[in-house]
N, CA, C and O atoms as a DFTB+ gen file, in Angstrom:
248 C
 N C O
     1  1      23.809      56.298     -32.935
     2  2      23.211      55.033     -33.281
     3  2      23.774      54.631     -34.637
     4  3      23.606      55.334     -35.634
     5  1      24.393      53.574     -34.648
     6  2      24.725      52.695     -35.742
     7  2      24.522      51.622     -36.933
     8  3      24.897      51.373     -38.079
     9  1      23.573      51.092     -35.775
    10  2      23.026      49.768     -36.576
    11  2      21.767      49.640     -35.330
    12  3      21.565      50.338     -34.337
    13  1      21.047      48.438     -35.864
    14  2      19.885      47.576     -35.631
    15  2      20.023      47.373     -34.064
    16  3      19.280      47.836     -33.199
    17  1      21.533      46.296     -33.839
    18  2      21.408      46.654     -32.379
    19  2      21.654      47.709     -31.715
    20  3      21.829      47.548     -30.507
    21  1      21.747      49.120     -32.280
    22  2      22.114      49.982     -30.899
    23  2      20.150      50.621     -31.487
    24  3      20.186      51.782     -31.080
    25  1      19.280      50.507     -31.881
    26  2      18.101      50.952     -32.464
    27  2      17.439      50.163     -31.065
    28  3      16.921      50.883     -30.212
    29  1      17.472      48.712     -30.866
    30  2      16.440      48.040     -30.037
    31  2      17.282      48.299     -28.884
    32  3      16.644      48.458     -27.843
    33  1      19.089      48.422     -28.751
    34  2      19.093      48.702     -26.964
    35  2      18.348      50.102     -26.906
    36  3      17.697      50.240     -25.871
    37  1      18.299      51.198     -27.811
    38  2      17.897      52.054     -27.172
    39  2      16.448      51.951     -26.729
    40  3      16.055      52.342     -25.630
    41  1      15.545      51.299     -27.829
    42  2      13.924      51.016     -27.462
    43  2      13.941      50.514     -26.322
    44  3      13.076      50.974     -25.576
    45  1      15.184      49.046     -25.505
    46  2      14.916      48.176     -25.102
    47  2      14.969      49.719     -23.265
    48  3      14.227      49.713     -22.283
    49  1      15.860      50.475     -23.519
    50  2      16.094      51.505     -22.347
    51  2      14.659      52.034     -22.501
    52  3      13.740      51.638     -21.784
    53  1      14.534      52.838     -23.355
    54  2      13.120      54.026     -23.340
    55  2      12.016      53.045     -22.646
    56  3      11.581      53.303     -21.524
    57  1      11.699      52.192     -23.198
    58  2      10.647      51.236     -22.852
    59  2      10.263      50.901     -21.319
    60  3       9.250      50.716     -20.644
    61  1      11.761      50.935     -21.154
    62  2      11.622      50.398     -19.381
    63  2      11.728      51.866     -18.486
    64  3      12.079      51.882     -17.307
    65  1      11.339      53.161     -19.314
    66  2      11.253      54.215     -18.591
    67  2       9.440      54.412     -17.920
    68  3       8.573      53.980     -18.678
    69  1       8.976      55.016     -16.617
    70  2       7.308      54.909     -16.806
    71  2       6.639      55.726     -17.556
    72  3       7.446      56.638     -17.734
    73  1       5.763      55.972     -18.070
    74  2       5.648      56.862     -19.203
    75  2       5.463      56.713     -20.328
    76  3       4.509      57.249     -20.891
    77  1       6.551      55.748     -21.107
    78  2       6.867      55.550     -21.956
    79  2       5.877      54.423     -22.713
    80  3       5.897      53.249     -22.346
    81  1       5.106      54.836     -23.680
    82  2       4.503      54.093     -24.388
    83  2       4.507      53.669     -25.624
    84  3       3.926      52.585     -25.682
    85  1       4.986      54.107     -26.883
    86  2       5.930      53.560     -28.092
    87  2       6.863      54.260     -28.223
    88  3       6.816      55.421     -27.817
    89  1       8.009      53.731     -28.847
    90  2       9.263      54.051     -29.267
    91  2       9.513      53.670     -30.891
    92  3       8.627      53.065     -31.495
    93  1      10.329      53.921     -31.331
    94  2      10.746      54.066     -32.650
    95  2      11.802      54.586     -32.924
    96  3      11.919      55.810     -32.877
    97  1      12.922      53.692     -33.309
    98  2      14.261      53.842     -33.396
    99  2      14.361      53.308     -34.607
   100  3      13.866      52.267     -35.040
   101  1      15.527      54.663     -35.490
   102  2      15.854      53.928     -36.974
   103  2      16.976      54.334     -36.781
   104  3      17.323      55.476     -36.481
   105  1      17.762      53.184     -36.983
   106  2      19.294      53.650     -37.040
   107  2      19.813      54.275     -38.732
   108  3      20.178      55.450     -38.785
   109  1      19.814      53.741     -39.556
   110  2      19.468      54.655     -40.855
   111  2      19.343      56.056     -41.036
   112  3      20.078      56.709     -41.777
   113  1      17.903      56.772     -39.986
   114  2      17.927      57.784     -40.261
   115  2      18.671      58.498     -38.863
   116  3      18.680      59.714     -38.674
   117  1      19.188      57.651     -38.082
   118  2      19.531      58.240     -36.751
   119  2      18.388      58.863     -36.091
   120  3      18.640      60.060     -35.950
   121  1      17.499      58.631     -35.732
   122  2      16.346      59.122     -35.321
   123  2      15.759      58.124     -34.084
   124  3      15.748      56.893     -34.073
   125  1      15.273      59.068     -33.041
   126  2      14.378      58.123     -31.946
   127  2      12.726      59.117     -32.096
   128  3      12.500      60.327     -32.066
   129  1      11.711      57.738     -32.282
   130  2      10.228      59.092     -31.780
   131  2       9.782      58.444     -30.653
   132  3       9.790      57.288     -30.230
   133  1       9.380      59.543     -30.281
   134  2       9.226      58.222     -28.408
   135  2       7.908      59.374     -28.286
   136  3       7.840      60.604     -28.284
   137  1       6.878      58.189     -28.183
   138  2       5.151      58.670     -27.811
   139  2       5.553      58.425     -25.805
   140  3       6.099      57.422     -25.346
   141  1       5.091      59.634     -24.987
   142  2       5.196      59.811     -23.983
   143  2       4.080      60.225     -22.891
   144  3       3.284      61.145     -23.080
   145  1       4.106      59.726     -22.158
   146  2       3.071      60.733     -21.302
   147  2       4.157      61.918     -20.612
   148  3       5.068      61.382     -19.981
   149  1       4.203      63.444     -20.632
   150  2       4.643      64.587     -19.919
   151  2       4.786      64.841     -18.749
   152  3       5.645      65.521     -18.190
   153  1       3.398      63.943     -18.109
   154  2       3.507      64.308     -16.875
   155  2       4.040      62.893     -16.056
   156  3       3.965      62.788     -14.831
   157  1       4.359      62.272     -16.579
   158  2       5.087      60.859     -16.057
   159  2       6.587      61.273     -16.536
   160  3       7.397      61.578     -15.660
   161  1       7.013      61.294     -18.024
   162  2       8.492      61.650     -18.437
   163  2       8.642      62.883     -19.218
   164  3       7.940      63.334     -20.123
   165  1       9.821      63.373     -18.614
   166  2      10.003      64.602     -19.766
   167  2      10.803      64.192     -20.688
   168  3      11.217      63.035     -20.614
   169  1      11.213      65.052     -21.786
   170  2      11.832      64.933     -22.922
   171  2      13.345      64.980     -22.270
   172  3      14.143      64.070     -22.495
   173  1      13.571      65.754     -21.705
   174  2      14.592      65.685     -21.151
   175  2      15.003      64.846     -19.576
   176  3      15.746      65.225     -18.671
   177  1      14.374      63.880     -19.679
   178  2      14.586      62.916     -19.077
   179  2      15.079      61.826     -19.720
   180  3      16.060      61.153     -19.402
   181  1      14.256      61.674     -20.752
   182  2      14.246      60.507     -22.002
   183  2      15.947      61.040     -22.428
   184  3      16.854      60.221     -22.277
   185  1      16.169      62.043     -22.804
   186  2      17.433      62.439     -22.905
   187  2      18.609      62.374     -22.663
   188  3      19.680      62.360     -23.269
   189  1      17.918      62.303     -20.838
   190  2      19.157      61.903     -20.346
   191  2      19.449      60.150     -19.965
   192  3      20.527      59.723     -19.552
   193  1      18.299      59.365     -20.204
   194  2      18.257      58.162     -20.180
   195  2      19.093      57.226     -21.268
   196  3      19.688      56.149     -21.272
   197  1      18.737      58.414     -22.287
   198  2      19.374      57.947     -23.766
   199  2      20.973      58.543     -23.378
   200  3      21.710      57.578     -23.583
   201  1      21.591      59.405     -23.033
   202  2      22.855      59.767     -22.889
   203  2      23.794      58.534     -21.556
   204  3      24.827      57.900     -21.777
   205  1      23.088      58.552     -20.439
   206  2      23.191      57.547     -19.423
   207  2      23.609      56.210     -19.914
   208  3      24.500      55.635     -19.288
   209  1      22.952      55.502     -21.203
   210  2      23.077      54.363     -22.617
   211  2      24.310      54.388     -23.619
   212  3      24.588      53.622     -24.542
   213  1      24.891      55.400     -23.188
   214  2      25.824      56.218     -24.051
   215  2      25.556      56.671     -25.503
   216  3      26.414      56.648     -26.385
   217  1      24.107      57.143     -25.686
   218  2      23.566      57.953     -26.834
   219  2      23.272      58.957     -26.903
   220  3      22.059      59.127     -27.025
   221  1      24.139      60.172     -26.871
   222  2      23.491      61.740     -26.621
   223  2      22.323      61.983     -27.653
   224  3      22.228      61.601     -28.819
   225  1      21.634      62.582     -27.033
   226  2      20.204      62.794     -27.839
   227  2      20.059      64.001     -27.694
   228  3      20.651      64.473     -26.724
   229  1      19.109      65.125     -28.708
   230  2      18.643      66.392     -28.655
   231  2      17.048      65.837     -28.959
   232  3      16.527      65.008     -29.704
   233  1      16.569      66.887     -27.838
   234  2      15.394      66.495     -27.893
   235  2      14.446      67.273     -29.345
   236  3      14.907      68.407     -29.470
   237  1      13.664      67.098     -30.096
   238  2      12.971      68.018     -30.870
   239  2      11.539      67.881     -30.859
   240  3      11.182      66.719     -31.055
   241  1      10.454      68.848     -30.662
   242  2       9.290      68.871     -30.851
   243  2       9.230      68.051     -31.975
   244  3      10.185      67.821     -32.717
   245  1       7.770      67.484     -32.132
   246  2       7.139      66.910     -33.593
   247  2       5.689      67.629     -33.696
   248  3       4.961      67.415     -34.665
């Protein structure tokens, strides 16, 4: 992630995943926090949704 627009395409992807209920993308700190339901999406789904976007992501506990 680079800038502002690759921050909201990625929100604009996560968002339209089911599950998915806030997102938070800072391109600055290179960072995504994505509030989820588990049993709708996994982390490594979101993962691969974000890689699919062409953004490889590692997932990390918070």
């Amino acid at each position: 992630m680079h800038c502002g627009s690759c921050a909201r395409r990625i929100t604009k992807v996560l968002d339209a995943l089911e599950g998915v209920g806030e997102v938070s993308a800072s391109a600055p700190d290179k960072t995504v926090r994505v509030r989820h339901d588990p049993a709708l999406v996994s982390a490594a789904q979101l993962a691969g949704a974000l890689a699919a976007a062409g953004y490889p992501a590692t997932p990390r506990p918070t």
